[in-house]
C-alpha positions as CSV (number, residue, x, y, z in Angstrom):
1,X,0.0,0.0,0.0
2,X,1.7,3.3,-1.1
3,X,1.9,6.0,1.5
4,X,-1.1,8.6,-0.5
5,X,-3.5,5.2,0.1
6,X,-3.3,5.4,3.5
7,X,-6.2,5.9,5.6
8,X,-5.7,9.5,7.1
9,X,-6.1,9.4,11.3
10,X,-10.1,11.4,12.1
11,X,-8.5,14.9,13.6
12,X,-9.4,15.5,17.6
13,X,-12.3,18.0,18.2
14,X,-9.9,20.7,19.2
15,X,-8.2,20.4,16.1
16,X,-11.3,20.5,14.1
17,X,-12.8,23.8,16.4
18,X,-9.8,25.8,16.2
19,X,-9.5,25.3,12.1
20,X,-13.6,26.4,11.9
21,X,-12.9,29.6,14.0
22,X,-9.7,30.3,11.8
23,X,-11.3,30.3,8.5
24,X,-14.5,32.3,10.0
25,X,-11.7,34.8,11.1
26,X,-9.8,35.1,8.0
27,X,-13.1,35.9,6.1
28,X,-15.0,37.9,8.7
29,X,-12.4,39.9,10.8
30,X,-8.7,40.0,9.2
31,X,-9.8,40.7,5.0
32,X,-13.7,41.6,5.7
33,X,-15.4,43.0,2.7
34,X,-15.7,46.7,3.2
35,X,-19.3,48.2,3.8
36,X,-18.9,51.9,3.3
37,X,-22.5,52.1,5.1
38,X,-21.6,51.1,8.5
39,X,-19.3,53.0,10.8
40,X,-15.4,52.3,11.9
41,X,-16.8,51.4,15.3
42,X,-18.5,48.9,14.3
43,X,-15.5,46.8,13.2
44,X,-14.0,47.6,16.2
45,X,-16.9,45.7,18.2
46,X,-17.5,42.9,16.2
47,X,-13.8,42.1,16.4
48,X,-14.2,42.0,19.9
49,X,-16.8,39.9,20.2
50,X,-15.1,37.6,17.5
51,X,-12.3,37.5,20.1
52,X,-14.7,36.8,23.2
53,X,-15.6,33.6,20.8
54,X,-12.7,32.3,20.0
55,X,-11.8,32.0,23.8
56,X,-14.8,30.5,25.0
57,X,-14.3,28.2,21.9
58,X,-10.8,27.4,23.4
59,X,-12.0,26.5,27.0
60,X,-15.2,24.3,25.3
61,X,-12.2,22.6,23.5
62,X,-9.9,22.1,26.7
63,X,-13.1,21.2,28.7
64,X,-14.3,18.6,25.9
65,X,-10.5,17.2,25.7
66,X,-10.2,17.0,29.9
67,X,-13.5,14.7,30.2
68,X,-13.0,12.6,27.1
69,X,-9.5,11.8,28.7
70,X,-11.0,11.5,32.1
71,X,-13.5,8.8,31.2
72,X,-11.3,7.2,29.3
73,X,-8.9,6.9,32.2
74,X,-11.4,6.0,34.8
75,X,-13.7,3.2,33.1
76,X,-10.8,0.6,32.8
77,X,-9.8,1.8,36.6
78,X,-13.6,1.5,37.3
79,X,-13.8,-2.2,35.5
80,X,-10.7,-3.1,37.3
81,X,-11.9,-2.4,40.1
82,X,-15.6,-4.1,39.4
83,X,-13.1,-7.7,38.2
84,X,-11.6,-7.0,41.7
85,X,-14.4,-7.1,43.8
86,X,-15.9,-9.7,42.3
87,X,-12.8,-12.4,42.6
88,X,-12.0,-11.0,46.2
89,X,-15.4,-10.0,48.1
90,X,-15.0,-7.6,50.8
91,X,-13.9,-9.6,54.3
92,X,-16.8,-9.7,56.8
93,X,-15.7,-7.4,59.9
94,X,-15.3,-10.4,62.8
95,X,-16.5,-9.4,66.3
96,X,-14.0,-9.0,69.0
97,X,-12.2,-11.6,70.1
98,X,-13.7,-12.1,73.4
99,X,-17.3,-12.3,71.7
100,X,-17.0,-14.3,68.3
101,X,-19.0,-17.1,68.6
102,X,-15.8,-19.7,68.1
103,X,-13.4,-18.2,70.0
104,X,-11.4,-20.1,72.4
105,X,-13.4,-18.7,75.6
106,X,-16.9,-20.1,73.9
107,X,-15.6,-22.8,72.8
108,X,-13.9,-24.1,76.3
109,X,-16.8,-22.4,78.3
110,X,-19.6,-24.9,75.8
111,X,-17.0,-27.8,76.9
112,X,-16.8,-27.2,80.4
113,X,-20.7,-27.3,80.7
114,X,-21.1,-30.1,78.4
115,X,-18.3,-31.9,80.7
116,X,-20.0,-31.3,83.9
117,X,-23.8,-32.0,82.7
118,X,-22.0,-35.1,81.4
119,X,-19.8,-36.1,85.0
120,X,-24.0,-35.4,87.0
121,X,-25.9,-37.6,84.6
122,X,-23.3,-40.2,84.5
123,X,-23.4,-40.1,88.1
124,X,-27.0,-39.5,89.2
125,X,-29.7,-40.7,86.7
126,X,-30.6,-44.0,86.6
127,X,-29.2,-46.7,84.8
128,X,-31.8,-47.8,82.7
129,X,-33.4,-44.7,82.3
130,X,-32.6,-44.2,78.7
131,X,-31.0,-40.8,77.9
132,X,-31.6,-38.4,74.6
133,X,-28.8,-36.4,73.8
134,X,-26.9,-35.2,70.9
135,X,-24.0,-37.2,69.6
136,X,-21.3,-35.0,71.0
137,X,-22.6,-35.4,74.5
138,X,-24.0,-39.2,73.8
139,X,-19.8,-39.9,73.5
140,X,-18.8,-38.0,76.6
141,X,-21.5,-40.0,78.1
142,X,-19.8,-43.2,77.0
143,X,-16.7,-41.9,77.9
144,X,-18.0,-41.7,81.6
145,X,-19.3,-44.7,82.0
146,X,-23.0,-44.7,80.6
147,X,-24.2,-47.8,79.0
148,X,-24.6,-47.1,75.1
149,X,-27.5,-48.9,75.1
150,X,-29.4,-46.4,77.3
151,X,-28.5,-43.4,74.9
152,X,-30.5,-42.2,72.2
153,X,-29.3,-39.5,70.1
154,X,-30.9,-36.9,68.8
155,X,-30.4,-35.9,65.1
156,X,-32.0,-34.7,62.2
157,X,-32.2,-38.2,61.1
158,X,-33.5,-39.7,64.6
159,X,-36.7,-37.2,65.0
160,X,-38.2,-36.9,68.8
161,X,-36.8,-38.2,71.6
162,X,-39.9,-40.6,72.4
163,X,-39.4,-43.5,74.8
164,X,-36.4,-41.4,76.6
165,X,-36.5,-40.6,80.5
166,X,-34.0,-38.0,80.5
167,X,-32.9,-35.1,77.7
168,X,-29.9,-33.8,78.2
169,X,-30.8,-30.0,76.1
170,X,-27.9,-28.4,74.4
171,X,-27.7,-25.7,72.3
172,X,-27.6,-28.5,69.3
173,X,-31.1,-30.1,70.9
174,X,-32.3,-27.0,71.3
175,X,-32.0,-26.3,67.6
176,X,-33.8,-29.6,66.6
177,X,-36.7,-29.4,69.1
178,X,-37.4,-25.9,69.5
179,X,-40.1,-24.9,71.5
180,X,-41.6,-28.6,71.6
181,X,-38.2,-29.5,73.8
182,X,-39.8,-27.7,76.6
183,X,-43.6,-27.7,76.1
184,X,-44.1,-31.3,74.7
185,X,-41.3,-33.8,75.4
186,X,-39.7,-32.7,79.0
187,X,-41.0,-29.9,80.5
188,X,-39.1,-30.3,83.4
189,X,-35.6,-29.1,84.5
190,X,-33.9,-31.2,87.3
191,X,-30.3,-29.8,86.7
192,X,-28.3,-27.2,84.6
193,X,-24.9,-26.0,83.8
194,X,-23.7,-22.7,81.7
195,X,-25.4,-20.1,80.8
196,X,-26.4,-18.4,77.5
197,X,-25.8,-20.7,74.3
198,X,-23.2,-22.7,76.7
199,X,-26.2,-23.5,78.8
200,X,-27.0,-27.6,79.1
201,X,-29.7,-28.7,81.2
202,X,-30.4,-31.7,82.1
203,X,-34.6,-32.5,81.7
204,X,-37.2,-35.0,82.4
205,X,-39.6,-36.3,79.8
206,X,-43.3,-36.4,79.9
207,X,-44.0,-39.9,79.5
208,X,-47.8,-38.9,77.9
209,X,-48.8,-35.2,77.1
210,X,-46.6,-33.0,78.9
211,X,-50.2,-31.2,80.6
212,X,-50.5,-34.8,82.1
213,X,-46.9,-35.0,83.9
214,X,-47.7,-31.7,85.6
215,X,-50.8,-32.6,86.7
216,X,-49.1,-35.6,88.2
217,X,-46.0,-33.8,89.3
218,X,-48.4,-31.7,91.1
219,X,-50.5,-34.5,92.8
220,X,-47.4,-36.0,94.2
221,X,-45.9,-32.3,95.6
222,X,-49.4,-32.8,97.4
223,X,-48.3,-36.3,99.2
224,X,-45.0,-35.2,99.7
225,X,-46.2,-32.6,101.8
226,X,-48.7,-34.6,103.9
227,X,-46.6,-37.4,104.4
228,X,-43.8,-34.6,105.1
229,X,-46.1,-32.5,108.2
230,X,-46.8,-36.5,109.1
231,X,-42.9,-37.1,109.6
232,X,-42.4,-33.5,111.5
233,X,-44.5,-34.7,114.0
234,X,-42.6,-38.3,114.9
235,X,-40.7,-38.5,118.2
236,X,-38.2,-40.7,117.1
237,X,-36.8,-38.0,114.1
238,X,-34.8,-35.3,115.4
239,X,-33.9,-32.6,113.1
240,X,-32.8,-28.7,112.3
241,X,-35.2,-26.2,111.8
242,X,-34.6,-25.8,108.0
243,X,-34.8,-29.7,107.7
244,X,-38.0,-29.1,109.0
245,X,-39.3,-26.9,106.7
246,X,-38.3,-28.3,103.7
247,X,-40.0,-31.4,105.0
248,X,-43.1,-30.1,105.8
249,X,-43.3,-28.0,102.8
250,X,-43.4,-31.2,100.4
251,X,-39.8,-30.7,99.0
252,X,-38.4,-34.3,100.3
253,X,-38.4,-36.7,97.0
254,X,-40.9,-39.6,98.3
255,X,-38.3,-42.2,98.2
256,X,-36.7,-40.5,100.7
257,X,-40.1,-40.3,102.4
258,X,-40.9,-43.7,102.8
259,X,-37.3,-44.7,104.1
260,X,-37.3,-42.5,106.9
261,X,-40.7,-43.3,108.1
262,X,-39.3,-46.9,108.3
263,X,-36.4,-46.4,110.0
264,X,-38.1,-44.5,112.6
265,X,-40.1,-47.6,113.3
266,X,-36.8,-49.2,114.2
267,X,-34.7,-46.7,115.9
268,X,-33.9,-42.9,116.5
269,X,-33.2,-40.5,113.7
270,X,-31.3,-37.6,113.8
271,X,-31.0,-35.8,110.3
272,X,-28.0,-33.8,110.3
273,X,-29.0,-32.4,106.5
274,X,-31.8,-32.8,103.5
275,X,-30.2,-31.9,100.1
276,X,-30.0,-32.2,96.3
277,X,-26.8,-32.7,93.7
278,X,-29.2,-31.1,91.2
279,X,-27.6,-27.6,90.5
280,X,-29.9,-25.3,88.7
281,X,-33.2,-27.1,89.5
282,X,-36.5,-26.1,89.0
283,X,-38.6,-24.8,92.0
284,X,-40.7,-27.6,93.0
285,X,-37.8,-30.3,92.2
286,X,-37.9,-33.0,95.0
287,X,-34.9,-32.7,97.1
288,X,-33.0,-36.5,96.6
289,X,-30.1,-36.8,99.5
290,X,-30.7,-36.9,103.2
291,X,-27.9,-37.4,105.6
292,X,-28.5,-39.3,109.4
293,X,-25.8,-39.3,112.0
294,X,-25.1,-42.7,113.1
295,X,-23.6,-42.6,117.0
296,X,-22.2,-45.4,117.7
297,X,-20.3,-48.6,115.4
298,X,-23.6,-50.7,115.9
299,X,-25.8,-48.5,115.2
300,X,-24.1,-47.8,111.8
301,X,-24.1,-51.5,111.1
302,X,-27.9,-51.9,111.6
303,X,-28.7,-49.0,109.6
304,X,-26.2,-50.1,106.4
305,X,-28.0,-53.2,106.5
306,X,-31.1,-52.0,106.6
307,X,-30.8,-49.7,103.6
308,X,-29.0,-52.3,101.6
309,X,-31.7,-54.5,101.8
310,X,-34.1,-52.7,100.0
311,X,-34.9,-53.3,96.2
312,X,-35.1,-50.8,93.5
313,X,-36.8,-47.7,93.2
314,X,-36.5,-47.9,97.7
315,X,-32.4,-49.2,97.2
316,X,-30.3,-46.0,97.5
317,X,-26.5,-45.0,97.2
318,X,-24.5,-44.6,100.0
319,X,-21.7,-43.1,101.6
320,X,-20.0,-42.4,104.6
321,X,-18.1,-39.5,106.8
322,X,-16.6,-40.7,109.5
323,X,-16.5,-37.9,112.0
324,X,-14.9,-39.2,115.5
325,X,-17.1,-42.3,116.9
326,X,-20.0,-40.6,114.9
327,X,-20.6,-41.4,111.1
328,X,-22.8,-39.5,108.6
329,X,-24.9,-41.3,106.4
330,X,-26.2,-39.8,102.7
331,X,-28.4,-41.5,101.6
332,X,-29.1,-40.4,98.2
333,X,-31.6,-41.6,95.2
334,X,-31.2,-41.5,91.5
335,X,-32.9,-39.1,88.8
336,X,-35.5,-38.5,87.6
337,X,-37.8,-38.7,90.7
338,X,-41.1,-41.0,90.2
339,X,-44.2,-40.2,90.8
340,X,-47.3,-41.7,92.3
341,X,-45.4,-43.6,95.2
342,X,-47.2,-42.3,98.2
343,X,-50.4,-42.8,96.3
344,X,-52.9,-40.1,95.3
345,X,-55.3,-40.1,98.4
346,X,-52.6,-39.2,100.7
347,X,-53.2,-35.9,99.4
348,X,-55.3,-34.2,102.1
């Protein structure tokens, strides 16, 4: 292709505004034709207006030239940027460290609780009693002692915890059950541990409708206190003022109950202490422990053989403080507390 061929480059819009306003000049201002009819003056002005146009025509050029440049300068910045964002997203601002949800407090704070929920129903509830949990705390069950085959666990996969005794509710449960945890399967809460989403309690289930196992948890309270204000009253049972008054106010698990009213057919009792190992119970919650003091070496020996005699739910744990010539019994009963022992007419 010879060089006259050659596609000529499109001149810039200064180029081509300053080349119009030179050829208007040339033929208006620097050879006008001569009008005899109008005055000197006259040239004078237009020229000045002429020159008032050819500098506003200069800054429309430079102001023309500045944006063209600047837009072209800022959309590839603009794309970049856009390509930029869109392979590398903006990083989520992270709460403190103290409060992010998986930091190491939560995190050892959610295992200490699940640790010691795990250490009270390995060593309170029942065996037999078959306990709903999730899997996490079904293993540290295991790893306490508590026969797999009276864990059920609770998963998306395993649905409600039906046929259970005891749920043990952490936040994972919690998620899975909802509201029906509480108002539905075990409305009850004999022990808990943690607080916030570190909380794990430790719950009874309603074995019908959960409106049923209050109604029975309430007709028992009743017996416990009459058969409670019927113990106060025995000669043979020495005790403390506050023993008393948990006594009489129906607060003594039955269990406990009927044992004392037979070993005061047999000898003196002195209570030295009525209790629970249930941290974090509900109000109303039967109390489970009650420690005697036992005087003298035979007196001990007849009351350890009286208790171990007894069968299941009336055959409790035991253990001993020695304290001088004197020894104190506990004498303590498993979770959950039944119902229904002391019969419904010894309601008054």
């Amino acid at each position: 292709m010879s060089r006259e061929s050659r596609p000529q480059p499109v001149p810039s819009w200064p180029t081509v505004i300053a080349t119009t306003l030179r050829l208007w000049l040339q033929r208006h201002v620097i050879s006008p034709r001569p009008n005899p009819s109008q005055p000197p003056g006259k040239y004078r002005r237009l020229g000045v207006t002429v020159l008032a146009v050819v500098v506003l025509g200069a800054a429309v050029a430079v102001v023309l030239s500045v944006v063209r440049a600047g837009h072209t300068a800022t959309a590839p910045q603009a794309s970049a940027r856009q390509a930029r964002a869109a392979a590398d997203p903006a990083p989520v601002k992270s709460a403190p460290a103290g409060r992010r949800a998986d930091g190491p407090a939560t995190l050892a704070a959610a295992g200490a609780s699940r640790q010691q929920a795990a250490a009270w129903v390995a060593a309170q509830v029942s065996r037999g009693v078959i306990v709903a949990c999730d899997p996490l705390m079904c293993t540290e069950l295991q790893q306490r002692g508590f026969p797999a085959a009276d864990l059920s666990q609770v998963s998306t996969s395993s649905g409600d915890p039906l046929g259970a005794g005891i749920v043990v509710s952490t936040a994972t449960v919690r998620s899975q059950l909802g509201s029906r945890l509480a108002t539905v399967y075990a409305p009850v809460v004999i022990a808990s541990f943690g607080a916030g989403a570190d909380l794990v309690q430790v719950r009874v289930t309603a074995p019908g409708s959960a409106a049923a196992y209050l109604a029975a948890v309430r007709a028992d309270a009743r017996a416990r206190r009459f058969a409670g204000i019927e113990l106060a009253g025995n000669k043979n049972i020495v005790m403390q003022a506050r023993a008393r008054a948990v006594l009489t106010a129906g607060r003594v698990d039955s269990r406990l109950l009927i044992t004392l009213g037979a070993l005061s057919h047999r000898f003196p009792v002195r209570i030295a202490s009525i209790g629970d190992a249930g941290p974090g119970a509900a109000a109303g919650v039967p109390l489970r422990q009650l420690t005697i003091v036992a005087p003298t070496t035979a007196y001990l020996g007849r009351l350890i053989s009286f208790l171990r005699a007894q069968r299941p739910p009336l055959l409790p744990l035991l253990s001993l403080r020695h304290q001088g010539r004197a020894t104190d019994v506990r004498i303590e009963f498993t979770a959950p507390s039944p119902t229904g022992l002391l019969g419904a007419g010894a309601a008054p």
